[in-house]
C-alpha positions in Angstrom: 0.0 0.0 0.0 3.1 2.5 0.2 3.9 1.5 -2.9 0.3 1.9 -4.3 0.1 5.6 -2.1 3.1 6.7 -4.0 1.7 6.0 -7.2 -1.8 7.2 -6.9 0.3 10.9 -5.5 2.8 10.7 -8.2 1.9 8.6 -11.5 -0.6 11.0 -13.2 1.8 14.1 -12.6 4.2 12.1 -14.2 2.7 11.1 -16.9 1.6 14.5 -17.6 5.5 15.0 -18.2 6.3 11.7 -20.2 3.1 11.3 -22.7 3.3 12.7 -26.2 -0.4 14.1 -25.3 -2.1 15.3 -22.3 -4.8 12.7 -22.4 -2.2 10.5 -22.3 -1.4 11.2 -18.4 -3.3 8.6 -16.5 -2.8 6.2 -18.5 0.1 4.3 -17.4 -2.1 3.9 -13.6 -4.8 2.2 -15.9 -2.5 0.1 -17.1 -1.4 -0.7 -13.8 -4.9 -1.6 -12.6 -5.7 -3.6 -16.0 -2.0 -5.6 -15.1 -3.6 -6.1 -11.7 -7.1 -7.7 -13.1 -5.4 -9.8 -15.5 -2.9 -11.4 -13.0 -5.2 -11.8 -10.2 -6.7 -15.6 -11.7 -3.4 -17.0 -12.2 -1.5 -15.6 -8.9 -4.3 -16.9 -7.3 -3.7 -20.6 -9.7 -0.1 -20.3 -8.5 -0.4 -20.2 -5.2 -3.1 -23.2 -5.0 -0.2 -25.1 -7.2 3.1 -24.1 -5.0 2.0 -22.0 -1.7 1.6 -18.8 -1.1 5.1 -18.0 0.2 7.4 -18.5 -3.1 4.6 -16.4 -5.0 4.7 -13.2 -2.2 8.6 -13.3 -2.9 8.3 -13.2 -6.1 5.7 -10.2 -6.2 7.7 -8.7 -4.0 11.2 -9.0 -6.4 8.6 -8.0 -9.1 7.2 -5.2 -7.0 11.2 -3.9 -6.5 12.5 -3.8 -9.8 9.2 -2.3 -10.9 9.7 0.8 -8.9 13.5 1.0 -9.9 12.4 0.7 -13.4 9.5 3.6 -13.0 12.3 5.7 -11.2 15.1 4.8 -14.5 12.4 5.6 -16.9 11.6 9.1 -15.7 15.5 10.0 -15.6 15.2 9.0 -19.3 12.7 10.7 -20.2 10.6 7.6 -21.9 7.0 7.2 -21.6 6.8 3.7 -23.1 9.5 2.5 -20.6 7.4 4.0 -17.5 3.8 2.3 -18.3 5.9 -1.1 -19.2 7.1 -0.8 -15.1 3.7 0.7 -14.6 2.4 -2.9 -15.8 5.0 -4.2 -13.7 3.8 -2.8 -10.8 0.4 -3.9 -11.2 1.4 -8.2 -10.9 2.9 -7.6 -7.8 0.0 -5.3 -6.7 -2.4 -8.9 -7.6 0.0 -10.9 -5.6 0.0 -8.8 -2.4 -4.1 -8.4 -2.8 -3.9 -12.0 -1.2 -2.6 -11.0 1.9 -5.3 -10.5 3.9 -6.0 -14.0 3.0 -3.4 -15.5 3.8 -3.5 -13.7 7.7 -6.4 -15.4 7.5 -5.9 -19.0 6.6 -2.8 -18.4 9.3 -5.7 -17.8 12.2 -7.5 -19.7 14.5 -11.7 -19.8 12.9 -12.3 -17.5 15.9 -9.6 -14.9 15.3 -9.8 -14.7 11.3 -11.5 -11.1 10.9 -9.3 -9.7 13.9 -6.5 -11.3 11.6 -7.8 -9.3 8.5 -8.1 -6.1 10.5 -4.6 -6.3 11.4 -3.3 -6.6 8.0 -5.8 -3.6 6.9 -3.9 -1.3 9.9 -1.0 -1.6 6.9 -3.1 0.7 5.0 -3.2 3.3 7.3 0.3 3.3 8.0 0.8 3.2 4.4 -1.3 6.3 4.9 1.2 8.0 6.1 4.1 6.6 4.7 3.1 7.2 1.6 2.8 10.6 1.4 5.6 11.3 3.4 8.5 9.5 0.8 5.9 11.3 -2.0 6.4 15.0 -0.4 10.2 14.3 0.8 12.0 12.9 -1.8 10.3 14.4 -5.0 13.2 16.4 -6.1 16.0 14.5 -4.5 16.9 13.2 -8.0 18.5 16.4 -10.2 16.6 17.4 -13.2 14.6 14.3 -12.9 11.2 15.3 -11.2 9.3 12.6 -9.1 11.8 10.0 -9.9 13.3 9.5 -6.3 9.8 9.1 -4.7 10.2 5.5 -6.8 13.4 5.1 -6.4 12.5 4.8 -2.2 9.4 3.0 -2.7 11.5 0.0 -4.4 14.1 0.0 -1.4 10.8 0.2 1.0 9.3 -3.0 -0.8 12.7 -4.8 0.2 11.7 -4.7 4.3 8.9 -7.1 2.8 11.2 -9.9 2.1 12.0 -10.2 6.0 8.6 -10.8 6.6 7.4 -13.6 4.3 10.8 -15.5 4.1 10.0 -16.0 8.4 6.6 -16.5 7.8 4.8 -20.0 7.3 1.5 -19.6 5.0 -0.3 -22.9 4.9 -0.9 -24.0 1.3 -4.9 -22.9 0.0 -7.1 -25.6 -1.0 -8.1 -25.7 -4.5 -12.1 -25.2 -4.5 -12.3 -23.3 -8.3 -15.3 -25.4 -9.0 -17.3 -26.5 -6.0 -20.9 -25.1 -5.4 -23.6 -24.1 -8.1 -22.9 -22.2 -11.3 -21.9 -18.7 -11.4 -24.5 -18.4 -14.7 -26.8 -19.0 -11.4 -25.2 -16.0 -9.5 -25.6 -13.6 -13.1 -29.6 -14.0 -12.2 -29.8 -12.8 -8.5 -30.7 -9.6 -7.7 -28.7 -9.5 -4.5 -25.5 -10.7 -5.6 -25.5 -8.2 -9.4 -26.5 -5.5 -7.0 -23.7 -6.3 -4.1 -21.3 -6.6 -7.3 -22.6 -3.3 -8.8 -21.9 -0.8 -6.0 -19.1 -2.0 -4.9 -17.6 -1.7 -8.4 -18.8 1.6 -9.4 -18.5 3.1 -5.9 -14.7 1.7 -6.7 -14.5 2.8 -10.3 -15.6 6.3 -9.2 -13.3 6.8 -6.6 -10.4 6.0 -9.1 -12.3 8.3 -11.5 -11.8 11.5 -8.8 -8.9 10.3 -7.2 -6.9 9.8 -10.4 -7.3 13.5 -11.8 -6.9 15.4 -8.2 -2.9 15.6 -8.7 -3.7 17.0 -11.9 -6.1 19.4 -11.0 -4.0 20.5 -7.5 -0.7 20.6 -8.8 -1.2 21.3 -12.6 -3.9 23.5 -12.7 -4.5 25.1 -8.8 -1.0 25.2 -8.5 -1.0 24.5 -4.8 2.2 22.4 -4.7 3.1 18.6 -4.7 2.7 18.9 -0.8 -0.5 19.8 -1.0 -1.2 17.2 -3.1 0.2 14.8 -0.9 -1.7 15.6 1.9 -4.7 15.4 0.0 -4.0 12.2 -1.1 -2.8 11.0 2.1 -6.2 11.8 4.3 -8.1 10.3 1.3 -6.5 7.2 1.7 -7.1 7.2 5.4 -10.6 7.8 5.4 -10.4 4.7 2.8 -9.2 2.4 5.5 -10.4 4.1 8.9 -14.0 2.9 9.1 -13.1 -0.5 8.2 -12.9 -1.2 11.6 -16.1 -0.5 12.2 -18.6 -0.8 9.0 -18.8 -4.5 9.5 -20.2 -3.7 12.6 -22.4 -1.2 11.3 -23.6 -3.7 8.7 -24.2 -6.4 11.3 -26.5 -3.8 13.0 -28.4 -1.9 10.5 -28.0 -4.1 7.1 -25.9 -3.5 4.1 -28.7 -1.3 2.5 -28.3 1.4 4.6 -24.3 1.6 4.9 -24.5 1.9 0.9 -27.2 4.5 1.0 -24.4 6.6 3.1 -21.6 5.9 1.2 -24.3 7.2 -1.7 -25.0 10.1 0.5 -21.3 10.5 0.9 -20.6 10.9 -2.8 -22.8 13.3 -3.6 -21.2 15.5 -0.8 -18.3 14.8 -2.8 -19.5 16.4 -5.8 -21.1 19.5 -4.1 -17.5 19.9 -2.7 -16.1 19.6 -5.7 -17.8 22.1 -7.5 -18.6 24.6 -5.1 -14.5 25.9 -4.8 -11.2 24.9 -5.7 -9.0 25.8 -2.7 -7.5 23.3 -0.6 -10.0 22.4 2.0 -12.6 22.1 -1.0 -10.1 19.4 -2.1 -9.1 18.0 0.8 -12.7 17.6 2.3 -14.0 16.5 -1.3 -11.6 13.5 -1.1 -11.7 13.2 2.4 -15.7 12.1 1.3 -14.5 10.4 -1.3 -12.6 7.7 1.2 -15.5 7.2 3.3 -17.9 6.7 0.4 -16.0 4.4 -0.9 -15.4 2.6 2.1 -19.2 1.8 3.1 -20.0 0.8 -0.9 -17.1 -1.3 -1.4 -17.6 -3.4 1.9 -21.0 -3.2 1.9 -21.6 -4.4 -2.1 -19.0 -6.9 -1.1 -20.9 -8.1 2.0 -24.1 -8.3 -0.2 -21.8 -10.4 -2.7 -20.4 -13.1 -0.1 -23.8 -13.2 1.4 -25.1 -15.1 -1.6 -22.8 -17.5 -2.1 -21.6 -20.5 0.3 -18.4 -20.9 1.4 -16.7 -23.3 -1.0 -18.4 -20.5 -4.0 -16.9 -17.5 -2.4 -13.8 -18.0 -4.3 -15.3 -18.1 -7.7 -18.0 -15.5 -6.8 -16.3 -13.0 -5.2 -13.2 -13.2 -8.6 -15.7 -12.5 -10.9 -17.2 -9.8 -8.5 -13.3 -8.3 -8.5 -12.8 -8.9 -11.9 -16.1 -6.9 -13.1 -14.6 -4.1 -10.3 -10.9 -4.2 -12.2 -12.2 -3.6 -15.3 -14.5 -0.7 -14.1 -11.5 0.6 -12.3 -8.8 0.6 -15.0 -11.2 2.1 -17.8 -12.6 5.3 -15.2 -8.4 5.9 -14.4 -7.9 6.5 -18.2 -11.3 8.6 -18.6 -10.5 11.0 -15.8 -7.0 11.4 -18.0 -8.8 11.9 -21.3 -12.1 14.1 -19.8 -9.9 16.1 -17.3 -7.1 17.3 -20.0 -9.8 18.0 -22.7 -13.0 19.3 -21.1 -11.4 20.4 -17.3 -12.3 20.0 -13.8 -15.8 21.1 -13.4 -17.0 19.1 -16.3 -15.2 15.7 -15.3 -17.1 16.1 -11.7 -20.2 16.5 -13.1 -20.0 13.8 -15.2 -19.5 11.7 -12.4 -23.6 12.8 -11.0 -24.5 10.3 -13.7 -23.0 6.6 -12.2 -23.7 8.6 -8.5 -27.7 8.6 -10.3 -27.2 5.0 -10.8 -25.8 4.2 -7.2 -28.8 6.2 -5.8 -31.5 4.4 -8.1 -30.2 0.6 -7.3 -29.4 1.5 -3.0 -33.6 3.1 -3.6 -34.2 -0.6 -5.6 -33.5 -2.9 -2.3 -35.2 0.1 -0.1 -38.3 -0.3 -2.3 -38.3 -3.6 -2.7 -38.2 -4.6 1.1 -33.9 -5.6 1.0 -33.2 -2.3 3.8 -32.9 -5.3 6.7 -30.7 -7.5 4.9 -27.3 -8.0 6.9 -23.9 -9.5 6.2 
């Protein structure tokens, strides 16, 4: 998640150096993302076939030479070389996405979600971490902008490696076809509409948080530590309230955690639109974390509610793969739609999909759904 921090603060800004055209920016973070989607399946393959262990390694060596490679390719100047480590980047994102799984699989039944909210404290010191190597070591390579922020973030990724090598991760079982069809899945209401806010609750919160470097440092001009503050308060309000929306679906139902993280979007836009100084920003994507927060777990919860245990696995991939691909495509639109068409007219494109949210979170309320808890 440093790794990830420093990227989200520093990729777009960089591209907006490197590409041959503006709307060119973002793209190397959409290629990350699509890297991500497209490795997820056969990281998870690998580590059924030969542990978990030798395949965290080698995302981590991945993850290493990756940043080195982002770092060499903005001291040469070359676009192509940066979204090819960009690429990199994203495989060894896909490998540490099982994490949290395999704290998991390491715990006592009764201690598995404390487990997973240990490993999801990483993401709040990445918080802060992040943004820290971002706004500290941006300049620290001469006449080559940015490039030193990657430069640390590959020698950060080493510490990993004393970690897993001391670590024993039990092998996962192989359950890839156990349980009913996911064709039976694609017709129930509750998992499509689990899988459809969590994805373009996700998608949108790319969408915004892709472009803000852009719009702070390029075009408000209110400095890359600014920006990293932004971005570093954004990403905590992503991970803060994970320790308590489960319990706040457990109490209330998932129906009503999305129809905040609805309410908390549209905030987002208002705040958006209504300034562009740095509270307007930071309290925009401030919003932006928490919204996301309460649709991604809560679609998710909505998702794994369906499906038995020995389906999750197959139901909740093609849940993430569905997200992924939502993801990596609203990264490259905020690129194009910010550089051509600016600021104001990217956010309000966004009241469309918020529309959508609002419509399907009033579907389950209509429809009887607002008790159902995960």
């Amino acid at each position: 998640m440093t790794t990830m921090n420093v990227n989200m603060i520093n990729t777009a800004l960089v591209g907006s150096i490197l590409a041959p055209v503006a709307w060119l920016s973002t793209l190397p973070l959409s290629l990350m993302f699509v890297m991500s989607m497209l490795s997820t399946l056969p990281v998870s393959l690998l580590m059924s076939r030969y542990g978990r262990r030798p395949v965290f390694i080698a995302g981590v060596c991945v993850a290493v030479l990756s940043a080195l490679s982002q770092g060499m390719a903005i001291v040469l100047h070359h676009y192509v070389f940066f979204c090819i480590a960009s690429m990199g980047l994203g495989f060894s994102l896909a490998c540490a996405g099982f994490y949290r799984y395999a704290a998991a699989d390491s715990a006592a039944p009764e201690d598995k979600p404390r487990a997973i909210s240990w490993v999801l404290t990483g993401g709040l010191v990445a918080a802060f971490l992040g943004p820290e190597i971002a706004r500290n070591t941006v300049d620290i390579v001469p006449d080559a902008l940015y490039a030193g922020c990657f430069f640390t973030a590959s020698v950060v990724q080493l510490f990993s490696l004393l970690f897993i090598f001391g670590v024993k991760i039990p092998k996962p079982e192989n359950q890839s076809f156990a349980g009913r069809p996911i064709s039976l899945f694609l017709r129930m209401p509750m998992f499509l509409i689990g899988m459809f806010c969590a994805a373009l609750g996700y998608a949108l919160m790319s969408y915004l948080m892709t472009a803000t470097p852009l719009q702070v440092v390029n075009v408000s001009q209110l400095g890359t530590s600014a920006n990293a503050s932004i971005i570093q308060w954004h990403v905590v309000a992503m991970f803060a309230p994970s320790f308590f929306t489960g319990n706040l679906i457990a109490r209330y139902g998932a129906s009503r955690i999305l129809g905040l993280g609805v309410f908390a979007y549209i905030m987002v836009i208002v705040l958006a639109l209504i300034g562009d100084d740095f509270w307007h920003y930071f309290g925009a994507l401030f919003l932006l974390g928490i919204g996301w927060n309460f649709l991604y777990i809560g679609g998710s919860s909505l998702v794994a509610l369906v499906a038995n245990p020995e389906e999750r696995g197959r139901v909740q991939g093609v849940a993430d793969l569905t997200m992924t691909i939502l993801v990596a495509s609203a990264s490259l639109v905020a690129g194009v739609v910010h550089s051509q068409l600016g600021w104001e007219m990217m956010v309000m494109a966004a009241t469309l999909p918020v529309f959508c949210l609002m419509c399907t979170v009033g579907w389950l309320f209509s429809y009887g759904y607002y008790n159902t808890k995960a």
